[in-house]
C-alpha positions, -999 to +999 in steps of 0.1 A: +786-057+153+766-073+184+745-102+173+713-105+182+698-136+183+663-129+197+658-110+161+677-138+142+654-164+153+623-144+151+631-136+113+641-169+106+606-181+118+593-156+093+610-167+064+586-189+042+611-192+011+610-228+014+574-236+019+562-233-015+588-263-024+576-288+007+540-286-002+544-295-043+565-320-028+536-336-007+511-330-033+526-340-061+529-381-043+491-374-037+486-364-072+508-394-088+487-415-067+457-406-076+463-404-116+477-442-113+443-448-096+425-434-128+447-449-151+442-485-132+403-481-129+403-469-166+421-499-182+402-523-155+366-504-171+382-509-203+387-550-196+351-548-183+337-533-217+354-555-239+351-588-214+312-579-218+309-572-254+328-607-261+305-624-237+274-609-252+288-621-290+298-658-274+263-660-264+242-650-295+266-671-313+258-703-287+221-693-289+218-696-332+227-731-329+201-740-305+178-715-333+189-740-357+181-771-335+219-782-328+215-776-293+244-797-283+269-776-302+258-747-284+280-750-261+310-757-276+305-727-303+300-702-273+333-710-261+345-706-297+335-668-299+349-662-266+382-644-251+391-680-231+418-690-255+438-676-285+423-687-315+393-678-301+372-654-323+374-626-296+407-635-281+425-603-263+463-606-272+468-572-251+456-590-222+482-603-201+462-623-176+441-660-191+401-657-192+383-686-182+343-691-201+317-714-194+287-718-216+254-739-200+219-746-221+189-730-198+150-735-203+139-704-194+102-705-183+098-669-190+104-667-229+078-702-230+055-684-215+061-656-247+060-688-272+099-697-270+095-732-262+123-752-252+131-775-281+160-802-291+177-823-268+187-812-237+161-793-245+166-755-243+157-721-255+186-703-239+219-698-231+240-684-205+280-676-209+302-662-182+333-652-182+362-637-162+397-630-156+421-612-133+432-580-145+471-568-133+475-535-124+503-509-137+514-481-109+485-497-082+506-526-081+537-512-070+513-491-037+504-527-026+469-533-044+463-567-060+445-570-093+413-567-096+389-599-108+363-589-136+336-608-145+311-607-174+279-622-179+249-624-208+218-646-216+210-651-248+174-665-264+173-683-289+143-665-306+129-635-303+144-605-320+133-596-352+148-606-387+142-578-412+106-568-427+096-606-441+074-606-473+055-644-464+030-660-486+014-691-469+002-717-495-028-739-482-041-771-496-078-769-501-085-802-514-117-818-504-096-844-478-095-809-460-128-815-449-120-839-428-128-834-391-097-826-368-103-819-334-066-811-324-079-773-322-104-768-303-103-727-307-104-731-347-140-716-359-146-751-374-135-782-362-122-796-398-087-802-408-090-771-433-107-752-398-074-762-379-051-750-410-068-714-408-068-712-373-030-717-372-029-686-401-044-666-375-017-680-351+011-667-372+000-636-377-005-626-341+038-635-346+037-607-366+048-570-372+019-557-392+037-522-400+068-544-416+058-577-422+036-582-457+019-612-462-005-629-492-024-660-491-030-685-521-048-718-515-046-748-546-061-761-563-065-726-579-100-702-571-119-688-600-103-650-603-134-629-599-154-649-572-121-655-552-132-620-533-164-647-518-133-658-494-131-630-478-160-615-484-178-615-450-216-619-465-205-637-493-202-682-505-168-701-508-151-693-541-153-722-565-118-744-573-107-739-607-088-764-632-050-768-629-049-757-666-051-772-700-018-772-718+021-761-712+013-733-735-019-715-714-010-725-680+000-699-665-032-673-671-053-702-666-041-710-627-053-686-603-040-691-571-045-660-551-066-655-524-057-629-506-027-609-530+003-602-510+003-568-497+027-534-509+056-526-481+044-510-449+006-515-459-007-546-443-036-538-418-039-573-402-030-564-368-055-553-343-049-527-315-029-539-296+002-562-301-008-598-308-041-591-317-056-597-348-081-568-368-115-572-357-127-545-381-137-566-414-116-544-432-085-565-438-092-594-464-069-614-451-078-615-414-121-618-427-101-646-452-095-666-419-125-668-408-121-643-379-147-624-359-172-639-378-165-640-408-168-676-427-136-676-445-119-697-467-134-735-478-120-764-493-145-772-523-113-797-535-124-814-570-093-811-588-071-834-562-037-824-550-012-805-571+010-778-555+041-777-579+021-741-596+011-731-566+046-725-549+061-711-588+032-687-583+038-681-549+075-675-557+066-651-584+043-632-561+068-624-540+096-618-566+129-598-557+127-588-519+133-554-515+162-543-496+166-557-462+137-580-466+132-617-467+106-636-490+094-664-474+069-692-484+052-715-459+033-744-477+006-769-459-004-798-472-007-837-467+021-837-492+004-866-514+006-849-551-015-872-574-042-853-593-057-870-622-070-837-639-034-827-654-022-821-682+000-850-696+029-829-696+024-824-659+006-853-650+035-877-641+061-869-609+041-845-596+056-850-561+093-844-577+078-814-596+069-800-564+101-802-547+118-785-581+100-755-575+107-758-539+142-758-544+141-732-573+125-707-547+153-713-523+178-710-545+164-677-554+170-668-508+134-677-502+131-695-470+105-724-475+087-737-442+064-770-451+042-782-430+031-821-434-002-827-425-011-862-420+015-869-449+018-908-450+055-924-450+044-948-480+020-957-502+022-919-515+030-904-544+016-925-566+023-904-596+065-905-592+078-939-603+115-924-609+124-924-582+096-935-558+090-913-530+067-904-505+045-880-490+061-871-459+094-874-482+085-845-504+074-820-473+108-826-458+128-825-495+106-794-502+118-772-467+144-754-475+165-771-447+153-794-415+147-767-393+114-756-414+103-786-414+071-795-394+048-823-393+018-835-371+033-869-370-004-881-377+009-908-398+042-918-386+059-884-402+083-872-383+104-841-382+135-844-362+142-811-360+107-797-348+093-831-325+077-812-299+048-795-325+023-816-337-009-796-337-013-767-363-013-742-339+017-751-326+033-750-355+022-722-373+034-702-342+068-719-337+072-708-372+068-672-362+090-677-337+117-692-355+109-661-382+128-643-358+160-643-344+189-650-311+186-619-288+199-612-253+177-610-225+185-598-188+210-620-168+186-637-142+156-646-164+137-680-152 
């Protein structure tokens, strides 16, 4: 047999037997390379997620403690809610690699210029938490990369998103002393303290969600029940005051304090066109109650002196059991000085004690009670409680249900130290609105 090694070599140059096994072989390092790639990129995006939803919850955590005017703690309970160290509430035990967190108070000029003033000491209405860490990883390691650093940011506000639907009745003393002139509101229709109270009602409803939030408004001491439609009545007098009552036996059918009753769920027509405006139409009693586009409002006739203990049982019993998801709430204004001589005997001593019973009674029911002192003297008050003695501004701070709804115009050395920086009734009626809603986050970068 002659070999032939021309043919030999130009079939063996044919013969592609062993292709098929060369090219899985080059793929398959390609392929292995790439799925590692995945696999890193996936757990880093993983990291990332979780890094971000911890830093978001350290944040709103930090940022309810400047909402309840501890701004110094904010800080500190960021850092709590972070991933930075176990024990931590969001601590990743999977996570093989330390996180580092830092937490810094901000004043943010943005959200004052939406009514989120920076309050407390340093003073704040913000805060900003970063974290980071360095994230090892698996088969990327081993082709030379070197583990990625993630990094996750959020700023939180203090105020600004909303609690659930609120059901508010605001409680305003319309004693003669009312009368008194108050220039501290130059925008009110009249320039009286009573002129400044009402102008601060329209304030907090421009706060306000109209298609959630309900609101009534009841003034002591109590109107007469059929010509208490005169306060909002746009063409019609000031309702006249009625008696406090007569006896333990007929006193409750006998008070009226109603001025405006609070309105069902999802019916309140208070709001105007557009957001923060107030109806202009004269067809919402409680907006032409205010004395808004027009409309003379409310008055203070007084003659039955100061007595508010009623008026916030009545107020409490307006608002009754919230619906689901809702919050009553009761804001009360008054100089605080509970002394009428037309009581009843059984009602006519501690009258400044009986009010902050009732107080009390409605927070223990989960209404949040805002007060807001008005001129309330620091002594000399009171007159009416010998057991103990007590004061004006005493009773408006023992009546909120805690410091943070508090407020005060510090007119006569009253002061609220949780709520210093408001001491005009606008002011406060529209911090109150604010702080009627809740921590959010806002975009990283706000000024």
């Amino acid at each position: 047999m002659r070999w032939d090694l021309p043919c030999y070599l130009r079939r063996l140059a044919g013969d592609e037997s062993g292709a098929v096994a060369v090219i899985t072989a080059v793929s398959l390092v390609s392929l292995v390379g790439m799925t590692s790639l995945a696999v890193d990129y996936g757990y880093v995006l993983y990291v990332q997620a979780e890094l971000q939803a911890s830093t978001d919850a350290a944040a709103l955590a930090g940022a309810q403690d400047i909402f309840n005017g501890n701004n110094s703690t904010a800080p500190t309970t960021a850092i709590s809610y972070s991933s930075a160290a176990k024990g931590d509430n969001n601590f990743f035990p999977w996570l093989n690699s330390p996180v580092t967190a830092s937490a810094t108070l901000k004043c943010l000029s943005t959200l004052v210029a939406l009514g989120q003033p920076c309050v407390g000491s340093p003073a704040s209405n913000a805060l900003v938490v970063t974290q980071s860490t360095s994230v090892p990883l698996f088969i990327g390691q081993a082709l030379g990369f070197k583990p990625m650093t993630v990094t996750a940011t959020a700023t939180a506000a203090a105020y600004g998103g909303k609690e659930p639907p609120l059901n508010i009745e605001i409680v305003l003393d319309s004693t003669a002393s009312m009368n008194s002139s108050d220039s501290t509101c130059p925008l009110a229709t009249t320039h009286t303290k009573f002129g400044c109270a009402l102008y601060g009602v329209q304030t907090i409803l421009t706060e306000l969600s109209p298609s959630v939030d309900n609101v009534g408004l009841m003034a002591f001491p109590p109107v007469a029940a059929e010509p208490a439609t005169q306060d909002y009545n746009c063409t019609g007098g000031a309702a006249p005051s009625q008696a406090y009552g007569t006896g333990s036996s007929t006193w409750a059918p006998q008070a009226n304090y109603n001025v405006v009753p609070i309105t069902a769920n999802g019916k309140a027509n208070y709001g105007g066109s557009t957001a923060g405006t107030l109806n202009e139409t004269k067809s919402s009693n409680l907006v032409d109650a205010t004395g808004f586009s027009g409309c003379p409002g409310m008055t203070a006739p007084g003659g039955q002196g100061t007595y508010y203990a009623q008026a916030i049982t009545a107020a409490q019993a307006a608002l009754g059991t919230p619906p689901p998801g809702t919050q009553n709430v009761i804001i009360i204004f008054s100089d605080g000085d509970s002394n009428s001589s037309k009581m009843p005997t059984k009602y006519a001593s501690q009258q400044c004690q009986q009010g902050v019973t009732a107080a009390n009674a409605a927070t223990a029911a989960g209404t949040w009670v805002y007060t807001i002192a008005y001129g309330s003297p620091t002594s000399g008050s009171c007159s009416t409680d010998t057991n103990p003695k007590t004061s004006a501004c005493a009773t408006m701070q023992a009546m909120a249900s805690d410091p943070t709804k508090f407020y005060s115009d510090d007119s006569a050395g009253c002061q609220s130290t949780a709520n210093p920086n408001f001491t005009t009734l606008d002011a406060i009626f529209k911090n109150i609105g604010v702080s009627l809603s809740k921590p959010r986050l806002v975009p990283n970068g706000t000024t």
